[in-house]
Short mmCIF file of the C-alpha atoms (twelve columns), coordinates in Angstrom:
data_MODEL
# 
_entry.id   MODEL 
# 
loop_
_atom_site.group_PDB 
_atom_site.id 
_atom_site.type_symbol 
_atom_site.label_atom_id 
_atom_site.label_alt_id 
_atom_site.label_comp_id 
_atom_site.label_asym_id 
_atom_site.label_seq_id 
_atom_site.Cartn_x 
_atom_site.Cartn_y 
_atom_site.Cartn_z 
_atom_site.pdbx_PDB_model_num 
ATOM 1   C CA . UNK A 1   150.083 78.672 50.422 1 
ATOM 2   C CA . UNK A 2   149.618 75.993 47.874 1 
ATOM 3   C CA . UNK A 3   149.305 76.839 44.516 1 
ATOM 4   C CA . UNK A 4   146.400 76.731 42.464 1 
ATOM 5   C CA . UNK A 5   145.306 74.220 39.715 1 
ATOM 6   C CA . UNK A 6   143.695 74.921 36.548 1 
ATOM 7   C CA . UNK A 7   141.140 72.313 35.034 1 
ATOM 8   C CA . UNK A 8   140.394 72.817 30.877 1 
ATOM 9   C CA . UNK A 9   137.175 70.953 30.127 1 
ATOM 10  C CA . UNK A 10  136.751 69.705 26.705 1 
ATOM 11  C CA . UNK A 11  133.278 67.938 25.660 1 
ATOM 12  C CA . UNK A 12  135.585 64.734 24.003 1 
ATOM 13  C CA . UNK A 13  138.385 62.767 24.446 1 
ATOM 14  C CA . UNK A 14  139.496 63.284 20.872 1 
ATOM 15  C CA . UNK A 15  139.403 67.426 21.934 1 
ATOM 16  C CA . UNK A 16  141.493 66.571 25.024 1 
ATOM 17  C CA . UNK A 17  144.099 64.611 23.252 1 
ATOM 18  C CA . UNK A 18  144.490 67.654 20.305 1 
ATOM 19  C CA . UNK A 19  144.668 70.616 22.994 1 
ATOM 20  C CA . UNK A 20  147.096 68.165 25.018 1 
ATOM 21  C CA . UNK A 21  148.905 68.257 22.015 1 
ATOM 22  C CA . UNK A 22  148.866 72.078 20.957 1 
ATOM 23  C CA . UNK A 23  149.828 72.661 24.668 1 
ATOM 24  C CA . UNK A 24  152.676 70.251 24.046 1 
ATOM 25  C CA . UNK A 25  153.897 72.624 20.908 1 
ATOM 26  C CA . UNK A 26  154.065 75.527 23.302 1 
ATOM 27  C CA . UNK A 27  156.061 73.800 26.162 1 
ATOM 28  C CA . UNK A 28  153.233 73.805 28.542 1 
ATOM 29  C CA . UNK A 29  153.312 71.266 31.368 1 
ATOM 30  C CA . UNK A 30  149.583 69.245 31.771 1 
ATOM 31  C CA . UNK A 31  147.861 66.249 32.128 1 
ATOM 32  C CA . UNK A 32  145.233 64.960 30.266 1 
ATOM 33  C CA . UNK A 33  142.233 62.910 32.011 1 
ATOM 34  C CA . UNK A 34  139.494 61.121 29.952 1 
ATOM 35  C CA . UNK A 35  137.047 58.382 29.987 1 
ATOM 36  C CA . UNK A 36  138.962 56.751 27.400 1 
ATOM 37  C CA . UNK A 37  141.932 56.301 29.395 1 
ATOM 38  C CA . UNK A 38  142.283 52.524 31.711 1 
ATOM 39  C CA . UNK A 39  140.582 53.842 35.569 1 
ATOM 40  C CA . UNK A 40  144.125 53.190 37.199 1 
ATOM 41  C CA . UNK A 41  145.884 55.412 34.779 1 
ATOM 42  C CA . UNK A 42  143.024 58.233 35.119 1 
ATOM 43  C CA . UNK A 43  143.108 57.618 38.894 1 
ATOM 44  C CA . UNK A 44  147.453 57.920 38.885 1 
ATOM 45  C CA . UNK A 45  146.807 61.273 36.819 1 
ATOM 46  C CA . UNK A 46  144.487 62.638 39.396 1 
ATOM 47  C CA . UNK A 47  146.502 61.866 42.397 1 
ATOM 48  C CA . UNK A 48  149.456 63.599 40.502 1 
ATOM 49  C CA . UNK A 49  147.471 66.953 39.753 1 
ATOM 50  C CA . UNK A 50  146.690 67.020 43.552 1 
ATOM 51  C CA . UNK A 51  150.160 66.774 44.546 1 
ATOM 52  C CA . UNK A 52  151.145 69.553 42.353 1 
ATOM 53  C CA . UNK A 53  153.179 67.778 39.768 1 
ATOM 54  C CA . UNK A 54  151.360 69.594 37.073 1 
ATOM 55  C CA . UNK A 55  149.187 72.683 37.761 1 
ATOM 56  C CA . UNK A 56  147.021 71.806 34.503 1 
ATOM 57  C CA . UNK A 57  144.793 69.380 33.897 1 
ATOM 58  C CA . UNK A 58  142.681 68.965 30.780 1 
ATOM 59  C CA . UNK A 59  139.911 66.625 31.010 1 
ATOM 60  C CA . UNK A 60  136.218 65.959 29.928 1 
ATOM 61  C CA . UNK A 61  133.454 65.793 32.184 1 
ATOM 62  C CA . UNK A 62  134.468 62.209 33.740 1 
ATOM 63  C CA . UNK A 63  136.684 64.495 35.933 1 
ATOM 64  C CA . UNK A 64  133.603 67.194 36.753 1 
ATOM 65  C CA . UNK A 65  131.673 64.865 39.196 1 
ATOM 66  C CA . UNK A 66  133.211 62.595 42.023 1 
ATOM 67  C CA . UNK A 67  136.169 64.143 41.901 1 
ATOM 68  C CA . UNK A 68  137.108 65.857 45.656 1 
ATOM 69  C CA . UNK A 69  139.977 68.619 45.061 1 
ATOM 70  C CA . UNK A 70  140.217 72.234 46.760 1 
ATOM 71  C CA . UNK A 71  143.305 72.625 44.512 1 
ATOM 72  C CA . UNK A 72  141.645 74.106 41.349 1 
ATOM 73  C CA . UNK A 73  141.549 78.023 41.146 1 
ATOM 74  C CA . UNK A 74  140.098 77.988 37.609 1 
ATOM 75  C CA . UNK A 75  138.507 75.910 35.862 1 
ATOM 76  C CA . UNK A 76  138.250 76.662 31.761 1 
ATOM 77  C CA . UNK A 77  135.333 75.591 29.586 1 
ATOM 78  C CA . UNK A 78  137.423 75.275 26.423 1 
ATOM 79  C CA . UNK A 79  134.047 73.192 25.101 1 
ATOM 80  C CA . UNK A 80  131.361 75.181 26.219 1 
ATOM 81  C CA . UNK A 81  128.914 72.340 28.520 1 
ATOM 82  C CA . UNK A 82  126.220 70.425 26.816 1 
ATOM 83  C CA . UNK A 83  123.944 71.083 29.437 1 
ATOM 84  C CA . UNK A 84  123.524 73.498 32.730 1 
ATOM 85  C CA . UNK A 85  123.870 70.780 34.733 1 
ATOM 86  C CA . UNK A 86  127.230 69.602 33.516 1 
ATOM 87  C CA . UNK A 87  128.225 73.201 33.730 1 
ATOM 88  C CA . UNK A 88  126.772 73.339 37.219 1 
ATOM 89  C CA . UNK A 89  129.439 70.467 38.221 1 
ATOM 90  C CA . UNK A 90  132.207 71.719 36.263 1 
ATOM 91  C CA . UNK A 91  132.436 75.126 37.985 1 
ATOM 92  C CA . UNK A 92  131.769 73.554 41.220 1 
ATOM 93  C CA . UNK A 93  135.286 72.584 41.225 1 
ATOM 94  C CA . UNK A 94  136.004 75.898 42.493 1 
ATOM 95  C CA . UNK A 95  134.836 77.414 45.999 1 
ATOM 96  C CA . UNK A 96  134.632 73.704 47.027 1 
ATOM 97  C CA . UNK A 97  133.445 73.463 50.613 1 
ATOM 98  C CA . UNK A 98  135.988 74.063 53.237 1 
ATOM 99  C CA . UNK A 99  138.047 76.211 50.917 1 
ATOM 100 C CA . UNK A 100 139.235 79.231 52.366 1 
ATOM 101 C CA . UNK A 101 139.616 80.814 48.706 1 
ATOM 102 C CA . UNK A 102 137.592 81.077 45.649 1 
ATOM 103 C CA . UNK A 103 137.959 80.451 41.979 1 
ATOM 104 C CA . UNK A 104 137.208 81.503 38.544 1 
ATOM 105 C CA . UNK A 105 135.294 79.761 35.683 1 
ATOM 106 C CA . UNK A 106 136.007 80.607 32.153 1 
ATOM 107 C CA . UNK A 107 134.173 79.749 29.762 1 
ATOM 108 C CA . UNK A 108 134.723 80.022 25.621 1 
ATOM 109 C CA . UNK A 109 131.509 80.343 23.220 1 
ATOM 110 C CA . UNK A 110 132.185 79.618 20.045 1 
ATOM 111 C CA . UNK A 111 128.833 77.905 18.771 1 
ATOM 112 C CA . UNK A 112 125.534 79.508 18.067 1 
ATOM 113 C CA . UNK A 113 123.808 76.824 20.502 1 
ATOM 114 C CA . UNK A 114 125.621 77.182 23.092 1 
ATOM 115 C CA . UNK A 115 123.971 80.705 23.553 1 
ATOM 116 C CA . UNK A 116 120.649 80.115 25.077 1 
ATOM 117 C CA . UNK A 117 122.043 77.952 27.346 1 
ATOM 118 C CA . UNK A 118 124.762 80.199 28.161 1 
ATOM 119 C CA . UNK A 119 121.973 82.964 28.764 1 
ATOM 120 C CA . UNK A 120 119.603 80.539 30.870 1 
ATOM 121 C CA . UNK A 121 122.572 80.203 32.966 1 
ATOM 122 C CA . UNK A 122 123.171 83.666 33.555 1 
ATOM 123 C CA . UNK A 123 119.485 84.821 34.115 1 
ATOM 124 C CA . UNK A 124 119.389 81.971 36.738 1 
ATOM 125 C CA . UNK A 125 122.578 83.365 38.753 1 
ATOM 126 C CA . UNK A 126 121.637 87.105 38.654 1 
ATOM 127 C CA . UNK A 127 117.936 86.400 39.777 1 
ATOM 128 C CA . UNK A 128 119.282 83.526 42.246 1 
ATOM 129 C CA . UNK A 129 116.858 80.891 40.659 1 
ATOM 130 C CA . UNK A 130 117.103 77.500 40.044 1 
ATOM 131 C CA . UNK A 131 117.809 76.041 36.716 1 
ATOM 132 C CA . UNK A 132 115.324 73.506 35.368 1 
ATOM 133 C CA . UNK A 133 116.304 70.143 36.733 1 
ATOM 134 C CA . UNK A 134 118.185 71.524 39.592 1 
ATOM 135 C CA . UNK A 135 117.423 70.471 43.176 1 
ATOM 136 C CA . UNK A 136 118.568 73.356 44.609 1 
ATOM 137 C CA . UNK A 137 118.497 77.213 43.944 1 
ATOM 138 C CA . UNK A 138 121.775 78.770 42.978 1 
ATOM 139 C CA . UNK A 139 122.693 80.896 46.647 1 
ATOM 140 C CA . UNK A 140 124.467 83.942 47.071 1 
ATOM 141 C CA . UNK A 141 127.995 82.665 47.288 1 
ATOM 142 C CA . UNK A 142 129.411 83.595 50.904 1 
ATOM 143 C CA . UNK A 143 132.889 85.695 50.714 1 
ATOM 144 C CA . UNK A 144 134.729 83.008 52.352 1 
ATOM 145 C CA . UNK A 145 133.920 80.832 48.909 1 
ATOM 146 C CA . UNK A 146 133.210 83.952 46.740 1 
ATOM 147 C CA . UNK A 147 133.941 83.139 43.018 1 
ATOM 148 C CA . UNK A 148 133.484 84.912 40.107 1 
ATOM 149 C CA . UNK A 149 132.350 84.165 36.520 1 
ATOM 150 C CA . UNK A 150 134.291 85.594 34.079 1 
# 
């Protein structure tokens, strides 16, 4: 079984680069992936979290959309999302399709408005609603790609 990725989201490059370097203090292995960084660089740090030369990578949200993995078990919100819909791509990926196994999302609030957004998001899931904006309603997540909000 391969082992599982984690993905720290941080809402700026600048965030990135200073939990890159606190991790760095403590002897944990990562990657960092942000906009700021030259595409073939961000693209060579991708391909190496796939291959499992690293199982963390902590990124902004240039690495929450486009980006096909079913490696990442967790993903953290270290930066709790501007909006639901960056939120909505960030935890999607976990349970991608085809994944036999799940993930978790974890998410830190620390700032007073990040709570009515944090609650809009939760009201949504538990009356399996959609979100303003959203296309599609949030669905009762099947237990092949059951994951779990923590």
């Amino acid at each position: 079984m391969e082992h599982k990725g984690v993905l720290v989201f941080c809402n700026s490059a600048s965030t990135v680069n200073w939990l890159g370097y606190s991790l760095e203090e403590m002897s944990v292995r990562h990657m960092r992936l942000q906009g700021q960084m030259p595409a073939t660089m961000r693209e060579g740090t991708f391909r190496n979290f796939q291959k499992g030369s690293v199982d963390v990578l902590i990124c902004t949200d240039i690495a929450s959309r486009g980006l096909d993995t079913r490696r990442v078990g967790l993903v953290v919100n270290y930066d709790f999302p501007e909006t639901h819909t960056d939120y909505i791509h960030r935890a999607g990926r976990v349970g991608r399709a085809g994944g036999s196994e799940g993930g978790e999302v974890l998410s830190f609030v620390t700032q007073p408005w990040d709570v009515e957004l944090v609650q809009r998001i939760e009201t949504a899931a538990r009356r399996r609603t959609s979100l303003p904006g959203m296309e599609s309603e949030i669905q009762k997540p099947s237990h092949e790609t059951d994951f779990k909000e923590m």
